[in-house]
C-alpha positions as CSV (number, residue, x, y, z in Angstrom):
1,X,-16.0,-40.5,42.8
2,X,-17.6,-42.6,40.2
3,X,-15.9,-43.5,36.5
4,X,-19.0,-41.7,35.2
5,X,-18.4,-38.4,37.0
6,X,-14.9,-38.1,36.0
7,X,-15.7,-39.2,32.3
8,X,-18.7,-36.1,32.1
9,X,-16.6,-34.0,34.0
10,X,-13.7,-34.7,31.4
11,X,-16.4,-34.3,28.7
12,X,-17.9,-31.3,30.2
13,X,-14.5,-29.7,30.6
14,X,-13.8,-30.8,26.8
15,X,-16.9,-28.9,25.7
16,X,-16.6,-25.9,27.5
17,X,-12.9,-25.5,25.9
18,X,-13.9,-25.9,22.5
19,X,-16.7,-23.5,22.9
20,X,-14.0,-20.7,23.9
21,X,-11.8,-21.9,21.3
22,X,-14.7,-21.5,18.6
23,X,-15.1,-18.0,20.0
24,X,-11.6,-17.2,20.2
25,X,-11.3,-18.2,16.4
26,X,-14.2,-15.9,15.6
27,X,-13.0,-12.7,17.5
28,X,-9.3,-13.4,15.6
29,X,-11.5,-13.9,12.3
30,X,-13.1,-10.8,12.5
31,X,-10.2,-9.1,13.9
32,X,-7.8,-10.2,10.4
33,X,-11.3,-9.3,8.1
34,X,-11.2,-5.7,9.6
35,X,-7.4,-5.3,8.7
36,X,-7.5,-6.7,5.3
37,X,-10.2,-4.1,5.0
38,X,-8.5,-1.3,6.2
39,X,-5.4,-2.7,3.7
40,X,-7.5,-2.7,1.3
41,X,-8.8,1.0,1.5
42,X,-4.9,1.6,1.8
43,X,-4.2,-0.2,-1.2
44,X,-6.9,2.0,-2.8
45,X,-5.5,5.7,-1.8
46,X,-2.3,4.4,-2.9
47,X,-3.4,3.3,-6.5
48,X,-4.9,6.6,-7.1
49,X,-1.9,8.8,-5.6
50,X,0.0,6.2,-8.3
51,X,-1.8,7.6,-10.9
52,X,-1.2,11.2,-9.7
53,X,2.3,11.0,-10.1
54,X,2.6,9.2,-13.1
55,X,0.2,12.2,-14.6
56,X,2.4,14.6,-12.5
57,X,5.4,12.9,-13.8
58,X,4.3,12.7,-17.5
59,X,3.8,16.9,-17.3
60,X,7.5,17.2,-15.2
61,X,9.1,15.7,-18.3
62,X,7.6,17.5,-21.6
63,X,10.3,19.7,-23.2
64,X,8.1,22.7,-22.3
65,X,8.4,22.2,-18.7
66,X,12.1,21.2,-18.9
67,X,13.1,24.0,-20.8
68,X,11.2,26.5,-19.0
69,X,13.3,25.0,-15.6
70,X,15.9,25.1,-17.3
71,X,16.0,29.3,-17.5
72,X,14.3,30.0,-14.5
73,X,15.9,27.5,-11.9
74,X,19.0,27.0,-13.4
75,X,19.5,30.2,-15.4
76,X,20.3,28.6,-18.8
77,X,19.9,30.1,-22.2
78,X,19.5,28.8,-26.0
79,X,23.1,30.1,-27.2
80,X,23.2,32.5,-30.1
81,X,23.5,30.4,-34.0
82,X,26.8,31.9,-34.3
83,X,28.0,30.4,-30.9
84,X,26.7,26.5,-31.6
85,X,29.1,23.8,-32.8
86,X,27.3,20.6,-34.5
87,X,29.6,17.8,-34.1
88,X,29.0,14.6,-36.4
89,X,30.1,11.4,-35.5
């Protein structure tokens, strides 16, 4: 074998390499862009079921609601005048 074989054999070899390398980096580039997609569409539903349960939250917490909870699941009732002791710090 001749130095020149071996060196375009080593060059040929060297080429060939990089040219899978360039297409493995491609195929993992594509492969991450298609997940950060899908996180993103994620990230998306998830804002807007944020914003659900804030509204949701908000309407738990009005004194309407917490009153009306408060006699039909826990069976509570506004005493009578007579029965109500204010106490002043």
């Amino acid at each position: 074998m001749s130095a020149g074989f071996v060196r375009i054999s080593l060059l040929a070899l060297a080429v060939i390499i990089s040219a899978v390398s360039v297409v493995y980096a491609k195929h993992q580039a594509r492969k991450l862009f298609v997940e950060v997609q899908s996180l993103g569409y994620e990230k998306d539903r998830m804002d807007v079921e944020w914003g659900q349960l804030q509204l949701e939250q908000g309407t738990l917490t009005t004194q309407g609601q917490v009153e009306h909870d408060a006699r039909t699941r826990l069976g509570m009732i506004i005493p009578a005048p007579d029965r109500m002791v204010i106490v002043r710090p």
